[in-house]
Steps between C-alpha positions, in 0.01 A plus 500: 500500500827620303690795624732752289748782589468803329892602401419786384249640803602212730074471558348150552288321252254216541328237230351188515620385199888531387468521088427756288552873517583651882500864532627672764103684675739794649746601211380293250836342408520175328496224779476188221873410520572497871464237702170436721541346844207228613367672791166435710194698583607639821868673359 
């Protein structure tokens, strides 16, 4: 699983995949150009 910070609402986000288009599910800011942390299941 990737993981992303929100800077704008500071809310998590979780994919399985890293590429393409990552939108922010609370705010709906643009998530593509910060950086995802590897994370596992149980985080």
């Amino acid at each position: 699983m990737y993981k992303k910070e929100c800077p704008n609402c500071n809310g998590s986000s979780f994919s399985s995949c890293s590429k393409g288009k990552w939108i922010c599910p609370y705010c709906e800011e643009d998530l593509t150009e910060v950086e995802e942390v590897m994370t596992n299941d149980n985080d």
